[in-house]
N, C-alpha and C positions, 0 to 999 in steps of 0.2 A: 513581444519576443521573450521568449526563455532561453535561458542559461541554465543545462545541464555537466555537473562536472563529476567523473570519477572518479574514486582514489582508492588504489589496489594496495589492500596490507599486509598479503601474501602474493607466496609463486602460485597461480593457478594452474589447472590440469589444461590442454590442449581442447577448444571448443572453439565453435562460432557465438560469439557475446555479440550481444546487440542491444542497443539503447530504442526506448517510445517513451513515449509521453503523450497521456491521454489525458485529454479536458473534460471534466464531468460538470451539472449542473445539478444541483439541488431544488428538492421541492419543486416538480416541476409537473404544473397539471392544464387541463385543457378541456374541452368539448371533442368526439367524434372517434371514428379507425384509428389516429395516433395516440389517444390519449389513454380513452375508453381500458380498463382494466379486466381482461379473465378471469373470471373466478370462480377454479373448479369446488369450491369449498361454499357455494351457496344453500346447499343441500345440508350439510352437513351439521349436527344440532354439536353444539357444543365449541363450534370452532370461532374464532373472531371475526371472521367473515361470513357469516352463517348469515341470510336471509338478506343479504347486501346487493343481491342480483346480480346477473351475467351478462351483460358486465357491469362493471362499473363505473357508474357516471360521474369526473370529475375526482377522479384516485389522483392521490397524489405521489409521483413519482420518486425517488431518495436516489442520487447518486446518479442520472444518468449518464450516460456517453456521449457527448457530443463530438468528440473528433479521437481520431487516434493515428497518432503522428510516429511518424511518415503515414506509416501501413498495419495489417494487422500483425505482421510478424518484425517488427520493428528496423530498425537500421543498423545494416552491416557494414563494416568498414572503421570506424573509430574506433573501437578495440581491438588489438593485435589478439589472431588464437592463441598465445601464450603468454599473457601478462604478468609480469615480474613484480614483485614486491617492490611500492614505491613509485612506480606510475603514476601518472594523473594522463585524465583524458576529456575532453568536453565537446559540446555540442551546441547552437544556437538554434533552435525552433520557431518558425514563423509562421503563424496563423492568426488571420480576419476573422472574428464572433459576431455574428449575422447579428444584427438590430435588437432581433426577438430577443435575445440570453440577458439574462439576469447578472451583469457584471460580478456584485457583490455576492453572488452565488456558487459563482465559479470557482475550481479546485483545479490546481495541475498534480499529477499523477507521475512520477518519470521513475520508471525505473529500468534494471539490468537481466536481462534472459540469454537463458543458453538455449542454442537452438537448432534442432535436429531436421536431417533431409524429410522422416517419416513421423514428425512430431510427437512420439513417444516419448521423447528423454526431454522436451520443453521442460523448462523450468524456469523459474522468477527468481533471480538471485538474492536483489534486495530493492528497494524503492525509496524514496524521497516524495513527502506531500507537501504542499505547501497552497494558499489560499492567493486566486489572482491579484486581489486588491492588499498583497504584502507591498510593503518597502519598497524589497528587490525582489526580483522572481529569478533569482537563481536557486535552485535546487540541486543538493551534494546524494551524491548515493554512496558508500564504503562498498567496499568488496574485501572478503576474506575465506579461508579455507572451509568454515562455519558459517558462512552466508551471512555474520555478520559481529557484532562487538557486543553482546552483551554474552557472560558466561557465569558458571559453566553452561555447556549447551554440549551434549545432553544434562540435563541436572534431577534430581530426586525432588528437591525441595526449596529453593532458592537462585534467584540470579542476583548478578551484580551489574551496574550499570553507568559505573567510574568514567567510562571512556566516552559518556554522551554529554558529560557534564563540563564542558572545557567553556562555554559561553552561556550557563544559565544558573540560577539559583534552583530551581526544582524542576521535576520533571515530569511530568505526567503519565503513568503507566496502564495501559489497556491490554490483557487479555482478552483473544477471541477465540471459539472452538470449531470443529469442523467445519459446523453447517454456517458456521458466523454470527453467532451471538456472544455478547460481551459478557465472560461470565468472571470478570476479576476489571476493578478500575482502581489504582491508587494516585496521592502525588507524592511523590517520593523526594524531602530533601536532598539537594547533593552533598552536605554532609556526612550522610550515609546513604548512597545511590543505592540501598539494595531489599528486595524486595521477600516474602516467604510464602512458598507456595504450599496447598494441598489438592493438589490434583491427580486423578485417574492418568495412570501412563497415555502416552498418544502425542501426536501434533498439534500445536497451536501456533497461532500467529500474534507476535505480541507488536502493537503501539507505541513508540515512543517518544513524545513531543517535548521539543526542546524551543523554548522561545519562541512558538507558533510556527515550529516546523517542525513536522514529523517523519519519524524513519520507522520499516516495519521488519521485524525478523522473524524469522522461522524457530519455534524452539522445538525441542525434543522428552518430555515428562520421562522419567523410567523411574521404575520400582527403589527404595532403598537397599 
């Protein structure tokens, strides 16, 4: 069982919010149709899979999906469409992991979507990670007007990260960019939670692990 809990730090706009939590499995490879990897880059001189064959036998898989709780558009009902500053909300999650999975592999996923009749305006608000073989497997996700607590956001050149630091001495910080590579890692004392960036304006997703539990935000780069 997992314990997913919410905590609303603003008034939100009117929407259908709903809560998942997906179990993923790491390194995960095989023989055969399930395992077997595509690979349209066998051709191709220069690339890292170049001359690896179509497919490939015994790819090792990063991150898969194993379940995704309840559904693929997650669960409606435990947030009110217009949550008020100060809220809390939670959830308990029960799922059986078939023999085969790799306990010590496993990652829960939970996080907060907004969610549309024609799925255009979907959106991931924020997330909570946490590894199945923790302590406790409860996992917190925040909610705020900025999708999340670290600011400024948007920013030119720095965040600050004061408000993740209430139970840890450092913190671990990951930049990632569009297509999803990690192009900034620091650990940032909570002394000074704050971090300096030099990036190309655009969208990133940043990392932030607190005492083997991570929460991920949406940032905003803009020009000075």
């Amino acid at each position: 069982m997992a314990d997913v809990s919410i905590n609303i730090l603003d008034n939100l706009p009117a929407g259908d919010y709903r809560i998942s939590l997906y179990v993923t499995e790491d390194s995960v490879t095989g023989t055969g149709p399930g395992y077997d990897q595509s690979n349209l880059y066998h051709t191709v001189v220069g690339n890292p899979f170049y001359g690896m064959g179509n497919f490939i036998a015994g790819y090792v898989h990063k991150h898969v999906a194993r379940a995704l709780l309840p559904s693929s558009w997650g669960l409606a009902g435990v947030i009110p469409a217009s949550p008020v500053s100060g809220q809390n909300f939670s959830h308990s999650f029960n799922h059986t992991l078939p023999p085969s999975y790799d306990e010590k592999k496993i990652s829960l996923i939970a996080f907060v979507s907004r969610h549309t009749a024609n799925h255009q305006g979907d959106e991931v608000l924020n997330a909570g990670h946490q590894k199945l073989l923790q302590t406790a497997t409860n996992i917190a996700v925040t909610l705020n007007n900025s999708g999340g607590m670290a600011f400024p956001n948007p920013s030119a050149d720095f965040l600050d990260f004061s408000a993740f630091c209430s139970s840890a001495n450092r913190l671990k910080i990951q930049i990632f960019s569009g297509d999803g590579k990690c192009i900034s890692e620091q650990n940032v004392p909570c002394a000074s939670p704050r971090i300096f960036m030099n990036l190309p304006p655009g969208l990133y997703l940043v990392r932030i692990e607190n005492s083997g539990t991570a929460y991920f935000e949406k940032i905003s780069v803009i020009r000075r």
